[in-house]
C-alpha positions as CSV (number, residue, x, y, z in Angstrom):
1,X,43.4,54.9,38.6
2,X,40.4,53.5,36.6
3,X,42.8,53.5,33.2
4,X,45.6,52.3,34.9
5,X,44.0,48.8,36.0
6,X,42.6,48.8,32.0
7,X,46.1,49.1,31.0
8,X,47.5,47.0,33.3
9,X,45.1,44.3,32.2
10,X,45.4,44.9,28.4
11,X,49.6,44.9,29.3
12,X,49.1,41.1,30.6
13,X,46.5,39.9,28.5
14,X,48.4,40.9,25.1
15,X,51.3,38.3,25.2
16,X,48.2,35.7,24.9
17,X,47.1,37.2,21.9
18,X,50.0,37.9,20.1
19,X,51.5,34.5,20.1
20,X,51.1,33.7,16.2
21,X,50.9,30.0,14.8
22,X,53.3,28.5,12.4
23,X,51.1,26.9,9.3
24,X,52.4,24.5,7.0
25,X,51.5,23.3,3.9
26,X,52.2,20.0,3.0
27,X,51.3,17.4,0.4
28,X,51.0,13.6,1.1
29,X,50.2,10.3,-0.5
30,X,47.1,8.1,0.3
31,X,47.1,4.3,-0.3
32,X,45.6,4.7,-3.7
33,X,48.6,6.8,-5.1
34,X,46.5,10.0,-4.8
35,X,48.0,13.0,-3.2
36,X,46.0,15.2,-0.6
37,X,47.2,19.2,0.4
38,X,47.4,19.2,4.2
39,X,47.3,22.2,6.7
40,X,49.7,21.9,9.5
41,X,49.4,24.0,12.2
42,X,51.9,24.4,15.4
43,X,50.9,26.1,18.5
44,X,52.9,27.3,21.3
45,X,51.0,27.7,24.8
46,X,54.0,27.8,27.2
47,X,56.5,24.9,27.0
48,X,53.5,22.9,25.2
49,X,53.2,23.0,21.2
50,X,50.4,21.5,19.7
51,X,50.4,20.1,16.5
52,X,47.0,19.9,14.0
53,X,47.0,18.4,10.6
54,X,44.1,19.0,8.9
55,X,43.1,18.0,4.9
56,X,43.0,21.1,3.1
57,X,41.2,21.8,-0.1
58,X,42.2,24.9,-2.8
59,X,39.8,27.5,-3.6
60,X,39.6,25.6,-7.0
61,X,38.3,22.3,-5.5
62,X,35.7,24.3,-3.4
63,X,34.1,26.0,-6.3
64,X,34.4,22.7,-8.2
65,X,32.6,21.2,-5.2
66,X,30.0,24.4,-5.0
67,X,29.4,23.4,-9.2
68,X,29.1,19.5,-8.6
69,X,26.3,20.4,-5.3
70,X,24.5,22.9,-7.6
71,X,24.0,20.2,-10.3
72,X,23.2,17.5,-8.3
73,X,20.3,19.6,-7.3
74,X,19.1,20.7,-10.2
75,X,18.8,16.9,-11.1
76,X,17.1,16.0,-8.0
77,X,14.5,19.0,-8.6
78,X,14.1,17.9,-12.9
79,X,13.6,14.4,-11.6
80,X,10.6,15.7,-8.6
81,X,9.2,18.1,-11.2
82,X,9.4,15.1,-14.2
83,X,7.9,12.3,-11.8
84,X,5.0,14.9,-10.9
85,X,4.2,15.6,-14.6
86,X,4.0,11.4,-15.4
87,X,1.9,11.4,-12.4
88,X,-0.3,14.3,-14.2
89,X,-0.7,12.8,-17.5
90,X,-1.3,9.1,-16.3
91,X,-3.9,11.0,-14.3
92,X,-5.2,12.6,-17.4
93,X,-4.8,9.8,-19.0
94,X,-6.8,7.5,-16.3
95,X,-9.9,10.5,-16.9
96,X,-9.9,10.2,-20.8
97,X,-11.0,6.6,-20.1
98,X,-13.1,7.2,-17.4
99,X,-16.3,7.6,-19.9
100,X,-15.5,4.6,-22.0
101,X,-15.3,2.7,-18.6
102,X,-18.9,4.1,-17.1
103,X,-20.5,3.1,-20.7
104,X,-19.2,-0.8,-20.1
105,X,-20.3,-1.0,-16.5
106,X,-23.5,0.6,-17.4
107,X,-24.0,-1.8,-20.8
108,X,-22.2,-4.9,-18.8
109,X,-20.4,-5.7,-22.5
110,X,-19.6,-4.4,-25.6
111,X,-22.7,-5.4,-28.3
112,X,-22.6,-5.4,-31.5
113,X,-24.0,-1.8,-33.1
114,X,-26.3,-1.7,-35.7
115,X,-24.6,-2.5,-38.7
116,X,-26.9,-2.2,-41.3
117,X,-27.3,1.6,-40.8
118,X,-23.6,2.0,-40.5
119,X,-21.9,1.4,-43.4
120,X,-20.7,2.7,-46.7
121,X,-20.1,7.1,-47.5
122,X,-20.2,9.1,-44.5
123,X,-19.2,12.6,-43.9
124,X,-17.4,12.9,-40.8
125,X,-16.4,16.7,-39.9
126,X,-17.2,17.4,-43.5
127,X,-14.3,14.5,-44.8
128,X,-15.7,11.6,-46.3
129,X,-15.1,8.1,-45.1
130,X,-15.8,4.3,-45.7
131,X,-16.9,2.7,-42.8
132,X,-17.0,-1.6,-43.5
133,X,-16.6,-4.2,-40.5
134,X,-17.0,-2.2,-37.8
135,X,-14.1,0.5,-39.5
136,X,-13.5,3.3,-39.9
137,X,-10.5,3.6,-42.4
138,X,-8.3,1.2,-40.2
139,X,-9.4,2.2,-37.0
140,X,-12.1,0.2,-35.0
141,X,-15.5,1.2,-34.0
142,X,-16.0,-0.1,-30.2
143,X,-19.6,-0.4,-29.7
144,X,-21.3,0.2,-26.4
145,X,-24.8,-0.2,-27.2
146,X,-27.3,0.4,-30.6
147,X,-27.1,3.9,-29.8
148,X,-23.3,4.8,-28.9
149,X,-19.8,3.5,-30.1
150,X,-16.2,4.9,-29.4
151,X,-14.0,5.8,-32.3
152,X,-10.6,7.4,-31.6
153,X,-11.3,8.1,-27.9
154,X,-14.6,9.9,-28.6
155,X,-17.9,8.6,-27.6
156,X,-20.8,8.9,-30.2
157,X,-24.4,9.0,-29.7
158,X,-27.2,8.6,-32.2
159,X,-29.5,11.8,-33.0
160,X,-32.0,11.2,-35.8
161,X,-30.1,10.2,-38.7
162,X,-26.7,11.9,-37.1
163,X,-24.0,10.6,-34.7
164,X,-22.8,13.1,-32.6
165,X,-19.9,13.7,-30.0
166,X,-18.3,16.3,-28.5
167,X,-16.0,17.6,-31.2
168,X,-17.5,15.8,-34.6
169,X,-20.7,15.1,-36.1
170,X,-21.0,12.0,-38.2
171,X,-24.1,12.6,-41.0
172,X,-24.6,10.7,-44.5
């Protein structure tokens, strides 16, 4: 009795289920002369058909679109990852003239160094240079006070008859 009701049921539900669409592929025209694929799809429920047209795209145009999305982010992730490295080196940048800005607001201008003692043969690094008018070859000496003066982004100090920074050592 118990099967016969299941098959009874299945026996009227399955006419609902079989009814297949009828799909159409068409192509049209839009107002700018290019052609679009469209589905068209007609449905029988009853004495009712329904009728769907829907823009349809090709496997082709999908992947295309897939390639075009891919792309677009990759250039949205180059252009985060390039704007966070500027933002690193102008950082950078901002601490390699952090010590040349301390030594004016602690010496309120830049003086005059002590010109007398600097000039003519000196050995920087072991490489002999001229230094005349506050030069060093054709690069400028920016003074700070008697005792320390920038050259090329390093800061010098006076020791004895040396000037040293961090990576050289100026002797006569």
């Amino acid at each position: 009795m118990k099967y016969l009701f299941l098959f009874c049921i299945l026996l009227f539900a399955l006419p609902a289920f079989s009814q297949q669409d009828s799909i159409v592929y068409s192509k049209g025209l839009r107002l700018n002369g290019d052609s679009t694929r469209y589905r068209e799809t007609f449905t029988r429920i009853g004495d009712s058909i329904i009728y769907q047209k829907i823009p349809w795209t090709t496997v082709d145009s999908l992947t295309m679109r897939t390639l075009i999305n891919e792309r677009s982010d990759a250039s949205i992730q180059y252009r985060q990852a390039k704007l966070a490295w500027e933002e690193q080196e102008k950082s950078y940048l901002m601490r390699l003239r952090q010590p040349t800005r301390q030594l004016v607001s602690l010496f309120k201008r830049n003086p005059d160094g002590p010109k007398d003692t600097l000039r003519g043969e000196w050995k920087l690094n072991g490489v002999t240079v001229t230094i005349t008018n506050d030069r060093i070859g054709n690069k400028r000496i920016t003074w700070y006070s008697q005792d320390v003066f920038e050259y090329e982004k390093e800061i010098f100090f006076r020791r004895g008859k040396r000037w040293v920074s961090d990576k050289s050592i100026l002797r006569k």
